[in-house]
DRENTORKOL-3810 file (N, C-alpha, C; in nm, 4 decimals):
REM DRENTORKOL-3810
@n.u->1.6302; n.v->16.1236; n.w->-3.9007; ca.u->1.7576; ca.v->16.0599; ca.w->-3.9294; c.u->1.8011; c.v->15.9813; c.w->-3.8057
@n.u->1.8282; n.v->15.8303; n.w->-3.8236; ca.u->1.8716; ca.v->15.7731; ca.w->-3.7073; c.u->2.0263; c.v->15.8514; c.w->-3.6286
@n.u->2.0202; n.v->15.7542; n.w->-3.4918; ca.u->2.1293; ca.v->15.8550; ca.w->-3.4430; c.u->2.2383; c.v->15.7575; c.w->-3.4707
@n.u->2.3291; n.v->15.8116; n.w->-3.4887; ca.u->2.4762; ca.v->15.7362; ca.w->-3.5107; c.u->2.5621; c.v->15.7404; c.w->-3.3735
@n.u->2.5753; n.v->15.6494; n.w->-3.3401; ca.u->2.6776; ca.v->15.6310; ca.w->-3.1823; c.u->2.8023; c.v->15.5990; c.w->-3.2190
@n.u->2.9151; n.v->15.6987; n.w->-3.1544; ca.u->3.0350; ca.v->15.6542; ca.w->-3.1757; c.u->3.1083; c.v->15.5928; c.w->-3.0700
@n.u->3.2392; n.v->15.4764; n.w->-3.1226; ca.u->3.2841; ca.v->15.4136; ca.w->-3.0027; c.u->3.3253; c.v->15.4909; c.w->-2.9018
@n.u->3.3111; n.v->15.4870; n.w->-2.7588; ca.u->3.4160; ca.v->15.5240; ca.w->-2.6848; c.u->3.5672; c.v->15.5152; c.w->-2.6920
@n.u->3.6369; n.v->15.4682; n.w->-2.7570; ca.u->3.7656; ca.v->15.4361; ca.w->-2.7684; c.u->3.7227; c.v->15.4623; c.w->-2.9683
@n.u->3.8183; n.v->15.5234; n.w->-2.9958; ca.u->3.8190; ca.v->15.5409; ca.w->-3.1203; c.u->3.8965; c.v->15.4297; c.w->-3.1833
@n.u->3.8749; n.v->15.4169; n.w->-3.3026; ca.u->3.9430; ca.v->15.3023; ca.w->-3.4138; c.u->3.9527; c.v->15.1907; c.w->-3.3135
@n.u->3.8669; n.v->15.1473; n.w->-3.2429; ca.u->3.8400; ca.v->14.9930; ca.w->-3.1710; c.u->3.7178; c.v->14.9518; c.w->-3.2414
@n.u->3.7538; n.v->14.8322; n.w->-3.2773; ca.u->3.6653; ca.v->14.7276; ca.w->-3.3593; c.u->3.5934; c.v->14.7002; c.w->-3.2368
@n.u->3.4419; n.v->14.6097; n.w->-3.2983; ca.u->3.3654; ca.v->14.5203; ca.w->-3.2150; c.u->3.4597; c.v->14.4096; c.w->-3.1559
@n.u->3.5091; n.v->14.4078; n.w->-3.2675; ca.u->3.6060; ca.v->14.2321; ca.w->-3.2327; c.u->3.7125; c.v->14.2399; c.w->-3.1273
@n.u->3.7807; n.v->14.4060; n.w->-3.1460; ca.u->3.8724; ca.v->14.4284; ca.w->-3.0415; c.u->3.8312; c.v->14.4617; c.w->-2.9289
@n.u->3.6791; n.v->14.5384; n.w->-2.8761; ca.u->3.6384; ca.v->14.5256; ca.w->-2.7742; c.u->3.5383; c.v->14.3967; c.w->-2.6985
@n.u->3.5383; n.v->14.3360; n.w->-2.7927; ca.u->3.5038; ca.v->14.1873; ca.w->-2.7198; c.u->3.6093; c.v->14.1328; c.w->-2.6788
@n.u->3.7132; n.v->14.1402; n.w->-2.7056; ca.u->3.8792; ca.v->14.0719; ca.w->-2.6548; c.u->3.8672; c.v->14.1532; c.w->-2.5751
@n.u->3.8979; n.v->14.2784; n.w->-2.4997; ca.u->3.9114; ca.v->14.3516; ca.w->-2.4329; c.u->3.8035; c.v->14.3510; c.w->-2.3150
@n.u->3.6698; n.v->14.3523; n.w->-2.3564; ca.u->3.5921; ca.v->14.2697; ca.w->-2.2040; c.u->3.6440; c.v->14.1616; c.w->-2.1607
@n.u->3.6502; n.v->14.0427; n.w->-2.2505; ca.u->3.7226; ca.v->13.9422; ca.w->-2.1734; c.u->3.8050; c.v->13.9681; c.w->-2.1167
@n.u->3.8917; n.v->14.0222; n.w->-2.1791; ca.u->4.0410; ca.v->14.0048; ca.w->-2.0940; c.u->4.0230; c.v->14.1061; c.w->-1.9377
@n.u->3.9704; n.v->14.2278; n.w->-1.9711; ca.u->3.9246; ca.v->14.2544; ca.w->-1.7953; c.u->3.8561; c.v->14.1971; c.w->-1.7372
@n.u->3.7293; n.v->14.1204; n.w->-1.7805; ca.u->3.6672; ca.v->14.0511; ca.w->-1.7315; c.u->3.7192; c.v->13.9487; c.w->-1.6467
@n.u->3.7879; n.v->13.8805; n.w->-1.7154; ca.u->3.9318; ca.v->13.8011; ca.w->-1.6378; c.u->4.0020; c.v->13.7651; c.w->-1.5678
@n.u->4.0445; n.v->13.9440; n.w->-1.5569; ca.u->4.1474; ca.v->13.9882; ca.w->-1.4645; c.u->4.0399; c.v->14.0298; c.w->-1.3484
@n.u->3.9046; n.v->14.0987; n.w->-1.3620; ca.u->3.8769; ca.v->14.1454; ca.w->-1.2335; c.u->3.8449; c.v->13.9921; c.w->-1.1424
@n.u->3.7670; n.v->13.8822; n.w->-1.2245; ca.u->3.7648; ca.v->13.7672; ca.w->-1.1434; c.u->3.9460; c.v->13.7337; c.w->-1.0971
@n.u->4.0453; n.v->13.7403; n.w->-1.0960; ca.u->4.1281; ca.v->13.6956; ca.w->-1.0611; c.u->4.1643; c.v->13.8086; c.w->-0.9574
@n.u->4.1453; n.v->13.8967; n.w->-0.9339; ca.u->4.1094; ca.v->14.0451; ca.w->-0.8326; c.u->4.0339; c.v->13.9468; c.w->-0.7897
@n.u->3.9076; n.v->13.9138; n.w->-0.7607; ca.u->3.7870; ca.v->13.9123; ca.w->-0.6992; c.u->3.8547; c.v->13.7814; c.w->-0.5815
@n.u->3.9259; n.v->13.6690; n.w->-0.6846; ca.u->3.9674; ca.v->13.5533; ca.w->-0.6017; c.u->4.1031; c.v->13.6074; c.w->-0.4887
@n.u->4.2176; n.v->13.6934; n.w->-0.5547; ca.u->4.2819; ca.v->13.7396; ca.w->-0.4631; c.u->4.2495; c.v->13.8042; c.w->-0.2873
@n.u->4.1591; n.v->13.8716; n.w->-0.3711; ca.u->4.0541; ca.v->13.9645; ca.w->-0.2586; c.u->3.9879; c.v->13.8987; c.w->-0.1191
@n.u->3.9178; n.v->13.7662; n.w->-0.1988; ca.u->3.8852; ca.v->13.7007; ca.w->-0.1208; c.u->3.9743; c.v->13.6242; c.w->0.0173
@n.u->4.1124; n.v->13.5844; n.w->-0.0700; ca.u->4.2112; ca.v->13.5128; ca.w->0.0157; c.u->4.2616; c.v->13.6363; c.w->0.1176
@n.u->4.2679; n.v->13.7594; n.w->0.0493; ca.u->4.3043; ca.v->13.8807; ca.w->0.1714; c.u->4.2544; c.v->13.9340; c.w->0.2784
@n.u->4.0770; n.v->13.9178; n.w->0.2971; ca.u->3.9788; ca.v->13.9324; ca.w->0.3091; c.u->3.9978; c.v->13.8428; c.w->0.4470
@n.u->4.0212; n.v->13.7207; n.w->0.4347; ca.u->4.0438; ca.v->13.5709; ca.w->0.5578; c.u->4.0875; c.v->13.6556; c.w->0.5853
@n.u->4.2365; n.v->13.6752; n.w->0.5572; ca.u->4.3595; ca.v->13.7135; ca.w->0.6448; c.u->4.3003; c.v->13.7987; c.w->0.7436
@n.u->4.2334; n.v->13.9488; n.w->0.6840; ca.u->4.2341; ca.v->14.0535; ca.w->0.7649; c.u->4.0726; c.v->14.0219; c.w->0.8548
@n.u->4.0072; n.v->13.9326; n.w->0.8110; ca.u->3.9369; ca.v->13.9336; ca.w->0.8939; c.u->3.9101; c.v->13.8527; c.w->1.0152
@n.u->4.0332; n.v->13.7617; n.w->1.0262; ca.u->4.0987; ca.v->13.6712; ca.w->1.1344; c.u->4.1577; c.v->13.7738; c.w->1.1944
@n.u->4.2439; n.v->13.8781; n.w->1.0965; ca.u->4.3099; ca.v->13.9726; ca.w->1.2372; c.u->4.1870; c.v->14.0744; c.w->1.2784
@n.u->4.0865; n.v->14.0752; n.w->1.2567; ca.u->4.0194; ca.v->14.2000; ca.w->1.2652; c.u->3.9768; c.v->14.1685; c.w->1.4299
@n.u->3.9356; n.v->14.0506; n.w->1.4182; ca.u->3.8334; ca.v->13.9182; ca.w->1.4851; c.u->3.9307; c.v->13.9325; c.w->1.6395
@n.u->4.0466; n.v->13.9037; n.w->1.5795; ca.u->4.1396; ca.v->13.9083; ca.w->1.7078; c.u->4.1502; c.v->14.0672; c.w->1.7973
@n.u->4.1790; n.v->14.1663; n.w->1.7320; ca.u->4.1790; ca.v->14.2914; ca.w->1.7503; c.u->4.0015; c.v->14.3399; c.w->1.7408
@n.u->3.9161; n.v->14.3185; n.w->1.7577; ca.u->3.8090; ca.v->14.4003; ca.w->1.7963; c.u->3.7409; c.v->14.4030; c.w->1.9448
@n.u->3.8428; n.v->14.3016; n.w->2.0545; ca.u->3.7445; ca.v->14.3237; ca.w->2.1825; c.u->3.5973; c.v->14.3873; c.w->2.1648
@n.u->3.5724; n.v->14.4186; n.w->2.2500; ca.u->3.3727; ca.v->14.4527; ca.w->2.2328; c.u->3.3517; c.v->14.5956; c.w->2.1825
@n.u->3.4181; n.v->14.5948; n.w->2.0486; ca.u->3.3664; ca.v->14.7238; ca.w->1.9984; c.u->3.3185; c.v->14.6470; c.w->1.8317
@n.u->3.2388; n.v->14.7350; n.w->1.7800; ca.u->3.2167; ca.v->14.6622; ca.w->1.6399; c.u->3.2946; c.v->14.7277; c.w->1.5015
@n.u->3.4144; n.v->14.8053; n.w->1.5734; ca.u->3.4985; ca.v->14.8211; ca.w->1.4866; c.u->3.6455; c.v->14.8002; c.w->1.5221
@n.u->3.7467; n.v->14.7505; n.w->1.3884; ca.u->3.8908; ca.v->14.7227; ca.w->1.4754; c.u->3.9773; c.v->14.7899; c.w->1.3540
@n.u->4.0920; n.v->14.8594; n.w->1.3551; ca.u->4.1837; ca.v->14.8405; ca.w->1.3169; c.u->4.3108; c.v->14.8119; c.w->1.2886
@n.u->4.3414; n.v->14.8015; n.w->1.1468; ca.u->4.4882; ca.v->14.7375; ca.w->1.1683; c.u->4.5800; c.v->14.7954; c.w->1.0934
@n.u->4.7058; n.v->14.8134; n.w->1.1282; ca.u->4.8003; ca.v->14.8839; ca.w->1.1284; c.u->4.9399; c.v->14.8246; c.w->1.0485
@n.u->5.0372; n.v->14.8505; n.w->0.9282; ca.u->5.1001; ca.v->14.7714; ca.w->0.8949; c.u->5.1828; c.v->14.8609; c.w->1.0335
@n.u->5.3638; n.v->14.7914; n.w->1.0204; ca.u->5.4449; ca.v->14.7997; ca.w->1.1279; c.u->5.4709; c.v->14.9654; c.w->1.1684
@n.u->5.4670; n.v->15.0183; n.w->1.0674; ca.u->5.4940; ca.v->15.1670; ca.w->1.0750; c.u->5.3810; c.v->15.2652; c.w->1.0824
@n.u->5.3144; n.v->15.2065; n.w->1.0930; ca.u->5.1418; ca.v->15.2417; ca.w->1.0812; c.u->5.0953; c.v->15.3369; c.w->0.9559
@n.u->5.2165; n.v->15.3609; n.w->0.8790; ca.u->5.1036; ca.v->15.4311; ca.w->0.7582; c.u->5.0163; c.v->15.3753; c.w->0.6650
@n.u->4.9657; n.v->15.2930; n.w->0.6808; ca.u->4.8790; ca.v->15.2262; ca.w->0.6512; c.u->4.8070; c.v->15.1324; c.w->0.7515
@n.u->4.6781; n.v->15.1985; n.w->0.7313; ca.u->4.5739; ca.v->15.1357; ca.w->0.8421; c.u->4.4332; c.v->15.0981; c.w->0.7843
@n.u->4.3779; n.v->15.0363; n.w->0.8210; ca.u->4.2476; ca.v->14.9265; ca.w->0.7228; c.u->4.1568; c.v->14.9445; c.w->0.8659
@n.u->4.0464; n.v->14.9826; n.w->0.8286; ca.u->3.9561; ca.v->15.0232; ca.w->0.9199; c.u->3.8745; c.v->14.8639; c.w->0.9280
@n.u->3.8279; n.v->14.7866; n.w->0.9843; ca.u->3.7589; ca.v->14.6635; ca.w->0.9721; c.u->3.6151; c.v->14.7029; c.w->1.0650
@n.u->3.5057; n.v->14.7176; n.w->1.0249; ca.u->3.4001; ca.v->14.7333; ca.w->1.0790; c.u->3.2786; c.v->14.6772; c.w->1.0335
@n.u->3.2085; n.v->14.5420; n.w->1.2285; ca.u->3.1622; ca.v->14.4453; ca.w->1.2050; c.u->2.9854; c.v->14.4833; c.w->1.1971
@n.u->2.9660; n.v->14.4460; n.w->1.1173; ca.u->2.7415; ca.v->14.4569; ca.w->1.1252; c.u->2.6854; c.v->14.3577; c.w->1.0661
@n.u->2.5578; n.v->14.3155; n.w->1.1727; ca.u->2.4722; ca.v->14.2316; ca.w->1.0954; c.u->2.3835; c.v->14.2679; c.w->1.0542
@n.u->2.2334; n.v->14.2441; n.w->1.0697; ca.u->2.1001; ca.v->14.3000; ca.w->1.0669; c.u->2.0144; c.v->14.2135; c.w->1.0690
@n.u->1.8902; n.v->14.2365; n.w->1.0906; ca.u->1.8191; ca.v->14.1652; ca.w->1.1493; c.u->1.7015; c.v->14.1382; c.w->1.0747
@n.u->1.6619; n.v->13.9828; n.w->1.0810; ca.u->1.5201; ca.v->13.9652; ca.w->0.9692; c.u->1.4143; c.v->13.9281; c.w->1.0542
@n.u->1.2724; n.v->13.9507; n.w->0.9857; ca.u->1.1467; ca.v->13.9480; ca.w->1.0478; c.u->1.0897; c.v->13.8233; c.w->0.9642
@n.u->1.0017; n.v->13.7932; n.w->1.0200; ca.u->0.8660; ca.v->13.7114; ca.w->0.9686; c.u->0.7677; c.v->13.7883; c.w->1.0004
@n.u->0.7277; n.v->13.8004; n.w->0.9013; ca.u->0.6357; ca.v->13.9341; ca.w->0.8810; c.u->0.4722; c.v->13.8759; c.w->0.9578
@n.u->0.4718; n.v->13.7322; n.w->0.8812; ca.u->0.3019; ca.v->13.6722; ca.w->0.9569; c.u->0.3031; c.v->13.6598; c.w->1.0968
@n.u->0.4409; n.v->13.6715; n.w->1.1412; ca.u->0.4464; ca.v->13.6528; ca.w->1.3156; c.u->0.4196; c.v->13.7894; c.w->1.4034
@n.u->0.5000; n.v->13.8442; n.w->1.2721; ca.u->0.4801; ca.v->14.0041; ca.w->1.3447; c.u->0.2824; c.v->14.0832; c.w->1.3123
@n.u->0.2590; n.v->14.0523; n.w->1.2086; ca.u->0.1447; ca.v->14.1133; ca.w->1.2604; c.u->0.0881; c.v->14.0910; c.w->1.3322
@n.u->0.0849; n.v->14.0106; n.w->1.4339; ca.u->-0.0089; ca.v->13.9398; ca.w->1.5341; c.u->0.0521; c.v->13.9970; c.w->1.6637
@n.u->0.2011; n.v->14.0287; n.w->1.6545; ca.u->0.2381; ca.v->14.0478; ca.w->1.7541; c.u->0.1718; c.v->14.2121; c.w->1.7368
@n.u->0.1586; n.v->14.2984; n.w->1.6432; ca.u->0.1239; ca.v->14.4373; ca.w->1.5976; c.u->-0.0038; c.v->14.4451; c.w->1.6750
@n.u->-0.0994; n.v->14.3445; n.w->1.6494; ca.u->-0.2392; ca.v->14.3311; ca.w->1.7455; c.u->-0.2075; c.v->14.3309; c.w->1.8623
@n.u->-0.1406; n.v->14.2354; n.w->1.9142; ca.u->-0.1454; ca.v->14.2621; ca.w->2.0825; c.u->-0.0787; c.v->14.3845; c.w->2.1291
@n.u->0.0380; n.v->14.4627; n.w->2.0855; ca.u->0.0893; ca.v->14.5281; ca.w->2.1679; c.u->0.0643; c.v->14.6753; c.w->2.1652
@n.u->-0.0300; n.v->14.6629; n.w->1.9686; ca.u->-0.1328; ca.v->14.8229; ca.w->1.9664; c.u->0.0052; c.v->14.8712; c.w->1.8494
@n.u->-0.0533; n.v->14.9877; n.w->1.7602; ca.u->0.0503; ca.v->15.0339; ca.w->1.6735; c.u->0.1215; c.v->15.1414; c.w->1.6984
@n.u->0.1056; n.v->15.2105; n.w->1.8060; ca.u->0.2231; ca.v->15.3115; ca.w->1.8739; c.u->0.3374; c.v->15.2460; c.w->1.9108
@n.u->0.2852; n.v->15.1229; n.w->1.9877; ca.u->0.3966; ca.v->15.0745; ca.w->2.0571; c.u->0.4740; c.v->15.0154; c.w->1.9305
@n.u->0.3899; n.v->14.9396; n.w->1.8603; ca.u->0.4657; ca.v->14.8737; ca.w->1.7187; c.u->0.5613; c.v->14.9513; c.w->1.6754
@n.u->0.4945; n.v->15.0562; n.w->1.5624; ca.u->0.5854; ca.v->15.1354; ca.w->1.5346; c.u->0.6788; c.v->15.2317; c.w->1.5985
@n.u->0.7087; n.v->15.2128; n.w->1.6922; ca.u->0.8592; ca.v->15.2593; ca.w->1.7615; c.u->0.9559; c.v->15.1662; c.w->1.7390
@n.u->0.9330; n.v->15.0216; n.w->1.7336; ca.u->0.9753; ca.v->14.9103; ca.w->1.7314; c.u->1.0438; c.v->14.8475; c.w->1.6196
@n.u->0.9600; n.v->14.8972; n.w->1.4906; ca.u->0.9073; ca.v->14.8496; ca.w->1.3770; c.u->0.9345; c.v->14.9808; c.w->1.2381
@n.u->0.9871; n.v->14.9819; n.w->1.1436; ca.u->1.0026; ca.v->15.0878; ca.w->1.0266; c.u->0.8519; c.v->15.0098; c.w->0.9645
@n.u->0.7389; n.v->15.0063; n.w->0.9211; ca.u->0.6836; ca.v->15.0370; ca.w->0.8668; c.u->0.6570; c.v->14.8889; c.w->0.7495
@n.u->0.7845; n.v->14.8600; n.w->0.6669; ca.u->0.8516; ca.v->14.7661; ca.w->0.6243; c.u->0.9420; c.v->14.6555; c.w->0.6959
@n.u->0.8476; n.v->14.6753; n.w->0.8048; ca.u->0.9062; ca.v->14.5983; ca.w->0.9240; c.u->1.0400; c.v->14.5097; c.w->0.9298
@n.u->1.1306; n.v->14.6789; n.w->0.9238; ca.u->1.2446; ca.v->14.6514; ca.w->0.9347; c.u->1.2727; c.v->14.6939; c.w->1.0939
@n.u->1.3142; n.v->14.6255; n.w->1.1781; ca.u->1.3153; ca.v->14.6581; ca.w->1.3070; c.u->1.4808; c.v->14.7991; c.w->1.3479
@n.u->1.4079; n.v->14.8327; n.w->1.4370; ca.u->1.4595; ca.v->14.8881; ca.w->1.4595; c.u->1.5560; c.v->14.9168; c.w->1.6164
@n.u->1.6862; n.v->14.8594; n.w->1.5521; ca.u->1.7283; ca.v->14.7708; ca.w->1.6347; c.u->1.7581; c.v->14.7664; c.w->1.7793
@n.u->1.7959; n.v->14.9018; n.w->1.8426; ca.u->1.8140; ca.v->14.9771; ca.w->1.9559; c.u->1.7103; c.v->14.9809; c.w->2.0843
@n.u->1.5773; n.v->14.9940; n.w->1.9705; ca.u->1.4650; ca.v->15.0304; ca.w->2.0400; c.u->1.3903; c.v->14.8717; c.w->2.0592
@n.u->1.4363; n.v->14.8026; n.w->1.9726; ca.u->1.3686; ca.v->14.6537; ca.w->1.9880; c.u->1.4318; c.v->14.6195; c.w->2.0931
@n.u->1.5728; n.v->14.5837; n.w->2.1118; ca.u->1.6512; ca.v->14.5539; ca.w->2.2365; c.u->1.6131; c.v->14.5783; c.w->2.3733
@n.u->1.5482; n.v->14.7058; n.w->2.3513; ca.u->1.5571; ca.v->14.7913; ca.w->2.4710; c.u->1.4132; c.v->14.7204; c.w->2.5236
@n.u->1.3071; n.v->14.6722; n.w->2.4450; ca.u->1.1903; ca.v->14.6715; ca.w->2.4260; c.u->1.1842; c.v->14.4918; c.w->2.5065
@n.u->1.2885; n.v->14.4089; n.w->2.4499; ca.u->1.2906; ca.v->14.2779; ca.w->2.4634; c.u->1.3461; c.v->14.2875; c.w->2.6158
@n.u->1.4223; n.v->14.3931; n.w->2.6287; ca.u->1.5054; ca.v->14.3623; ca.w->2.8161; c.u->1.4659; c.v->14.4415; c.w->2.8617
@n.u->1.3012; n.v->14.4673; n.w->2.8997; ca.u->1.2015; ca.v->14.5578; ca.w->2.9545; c.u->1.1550; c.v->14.4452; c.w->3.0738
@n.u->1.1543; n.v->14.4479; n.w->3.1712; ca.u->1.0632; ca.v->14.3918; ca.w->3.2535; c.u->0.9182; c.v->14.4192; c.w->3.2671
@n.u->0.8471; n.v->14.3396; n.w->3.2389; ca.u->0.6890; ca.v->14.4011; ca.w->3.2712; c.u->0.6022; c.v->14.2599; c.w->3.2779
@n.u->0.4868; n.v->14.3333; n.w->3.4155; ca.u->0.3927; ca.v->14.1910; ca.w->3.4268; c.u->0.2886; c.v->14.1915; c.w->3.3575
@n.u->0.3071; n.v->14.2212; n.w->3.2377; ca.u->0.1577; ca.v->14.2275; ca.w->3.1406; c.u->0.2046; c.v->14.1431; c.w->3.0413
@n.u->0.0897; n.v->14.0176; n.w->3.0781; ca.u->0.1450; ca.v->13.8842; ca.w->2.9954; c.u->0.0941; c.v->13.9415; c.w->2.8725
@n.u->0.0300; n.v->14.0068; n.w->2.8088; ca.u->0.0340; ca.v->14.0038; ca.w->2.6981; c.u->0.1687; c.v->14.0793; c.w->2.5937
@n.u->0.2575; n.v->14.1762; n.w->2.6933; ca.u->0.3649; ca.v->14.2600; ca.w->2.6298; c.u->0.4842; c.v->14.0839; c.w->2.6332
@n.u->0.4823; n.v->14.0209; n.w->2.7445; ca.u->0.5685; ca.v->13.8787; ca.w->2.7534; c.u->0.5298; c.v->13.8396; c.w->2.6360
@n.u->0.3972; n.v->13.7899; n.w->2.6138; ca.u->0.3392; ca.v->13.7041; ca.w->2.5004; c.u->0.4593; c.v->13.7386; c.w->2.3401
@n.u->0.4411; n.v->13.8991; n.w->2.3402; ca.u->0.5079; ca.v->13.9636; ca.w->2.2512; c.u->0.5811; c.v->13.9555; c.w->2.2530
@n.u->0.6610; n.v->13.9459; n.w->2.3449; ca.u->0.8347; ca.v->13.9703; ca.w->2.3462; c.u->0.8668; c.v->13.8271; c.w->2.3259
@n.u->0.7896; n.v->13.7019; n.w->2.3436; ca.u->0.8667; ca.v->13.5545; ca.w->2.2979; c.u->0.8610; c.v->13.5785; c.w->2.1711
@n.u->0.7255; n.v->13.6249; n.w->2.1104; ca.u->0.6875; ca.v->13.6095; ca.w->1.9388; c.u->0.7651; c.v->13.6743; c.w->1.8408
@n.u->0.8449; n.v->13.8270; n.w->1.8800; ca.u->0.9366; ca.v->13.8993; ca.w->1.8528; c.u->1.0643; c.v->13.8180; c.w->1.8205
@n.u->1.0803; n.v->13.7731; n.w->1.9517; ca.u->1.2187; ca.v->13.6781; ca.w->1.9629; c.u->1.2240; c.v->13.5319; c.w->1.8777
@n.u->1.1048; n.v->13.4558; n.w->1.8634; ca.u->1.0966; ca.v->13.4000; ca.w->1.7393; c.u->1.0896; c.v->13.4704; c.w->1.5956
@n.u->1.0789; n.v->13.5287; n.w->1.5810; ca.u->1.0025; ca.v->13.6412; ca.w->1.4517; c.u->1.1183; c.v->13.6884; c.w->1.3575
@n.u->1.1820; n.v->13.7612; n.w->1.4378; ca.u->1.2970; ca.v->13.8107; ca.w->1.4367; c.u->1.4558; c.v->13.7739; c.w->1.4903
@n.u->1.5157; n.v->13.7366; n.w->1.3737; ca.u->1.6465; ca.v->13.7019; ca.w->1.3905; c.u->1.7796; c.v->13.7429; c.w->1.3314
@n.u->1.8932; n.v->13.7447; n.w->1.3633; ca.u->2.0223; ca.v->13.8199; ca.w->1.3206; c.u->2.0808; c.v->13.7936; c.w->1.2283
@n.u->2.1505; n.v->13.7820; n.w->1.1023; ca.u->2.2052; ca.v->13.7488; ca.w->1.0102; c.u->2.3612; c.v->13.7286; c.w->1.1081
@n.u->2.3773; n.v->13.6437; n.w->0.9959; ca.u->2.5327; ca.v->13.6025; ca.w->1.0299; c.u->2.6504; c.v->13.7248; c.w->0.9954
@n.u->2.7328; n.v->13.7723; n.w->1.1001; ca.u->2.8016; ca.v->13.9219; ca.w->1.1123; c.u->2.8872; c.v->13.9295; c.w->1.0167
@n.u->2.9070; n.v->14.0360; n.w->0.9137; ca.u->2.9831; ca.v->14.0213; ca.w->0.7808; c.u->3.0735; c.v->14.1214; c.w->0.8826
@n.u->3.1804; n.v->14.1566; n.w->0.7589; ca.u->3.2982; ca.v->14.2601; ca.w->0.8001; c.u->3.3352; c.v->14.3249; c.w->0.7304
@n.u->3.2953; n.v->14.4774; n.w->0.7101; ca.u->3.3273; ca.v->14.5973; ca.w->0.5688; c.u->3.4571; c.v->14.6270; c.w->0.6018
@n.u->3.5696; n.v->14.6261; n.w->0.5381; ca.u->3.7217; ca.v->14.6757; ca.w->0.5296; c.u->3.7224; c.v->14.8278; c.w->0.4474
@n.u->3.7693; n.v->14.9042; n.w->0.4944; ca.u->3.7938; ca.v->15.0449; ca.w->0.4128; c.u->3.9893; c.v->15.0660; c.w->0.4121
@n.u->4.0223; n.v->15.1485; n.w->0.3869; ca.u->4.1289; ca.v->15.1936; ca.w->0.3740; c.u->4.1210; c.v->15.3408; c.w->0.4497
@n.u->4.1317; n.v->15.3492; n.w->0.5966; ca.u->4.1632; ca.v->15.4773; ca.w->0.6531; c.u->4.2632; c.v->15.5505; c.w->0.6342
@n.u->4.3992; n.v->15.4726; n.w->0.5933; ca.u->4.4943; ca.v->15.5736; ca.w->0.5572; c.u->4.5980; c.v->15.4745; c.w->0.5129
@n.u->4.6348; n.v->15.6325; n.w->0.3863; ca.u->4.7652; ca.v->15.4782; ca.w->0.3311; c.u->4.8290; c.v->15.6167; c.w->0.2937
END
């Protein structure tokens, strides 16, 4: 016997829940455009208020309400650059460097690029890295720490 599915909302027609997607549908794009214009605001103030930390917050006047603003980028590879660089520098050293899915890993790459050393072939690496690999442009996640 086939299965019979009942509406979620009882005595709602097809016809009345097709009006009813639209109309949220709608409304969340008109959310989505608001959001966006709020979004500038707080992330001009975030920008102003984060001195060299990669998180800022902001405070309305009385402070019960505070919006956590916290900045990250991440970082992309060229993968045909990097295997070559994987040959010269050996795969221990790689993978400390490197997740596998050569997603870098960012701490240890840094640390790796502002290494001094006279072994032109680790230099060789560290230009090819630095071409290879580059930063995305820094977005800004907003939360609600307290309201």
């Amino acid at each position: 016997m086939p299965q019979v599915l009942e509406p979620p909302v009882r005595g709602m027609s097809l016809e009345d829940a097709i009006q009813e997607f639209v109309r949220i549908k709608n409304r969340q794009d008109e959310l989505s455009e608001e959001e966006k214009a709020i979004r500038e605001i707080l992330s001009y103030a975030a920008i102003e208020a984060r001195r060299d930390t990669k998180t800022a917050r902001l405070a309305n006047h009385d402070k019960s309400t505070v919006i956590k603003a916290e900045f990250y980028s991440y970082l992309k590879c060229d993968t045909n650059a990097l295997n070559e660089v994987k040959e010269m520098i050996g795969d221990d050293q790689f993978e400390r460097l490197f997740r596998v899915e050569y997603k870098p890993a960012a701490r240890e790459l840094e640390t790796f690029l502002a290494m001094k050393t006279t072994d032109e072939r680790m230099e060789t690496a560290k230009e090819m890295i630095k071409e290879a690999v580059t930063r995305s442009a820094e977005s800004i996640r907003f939360t609600v720490e307290k309201s």
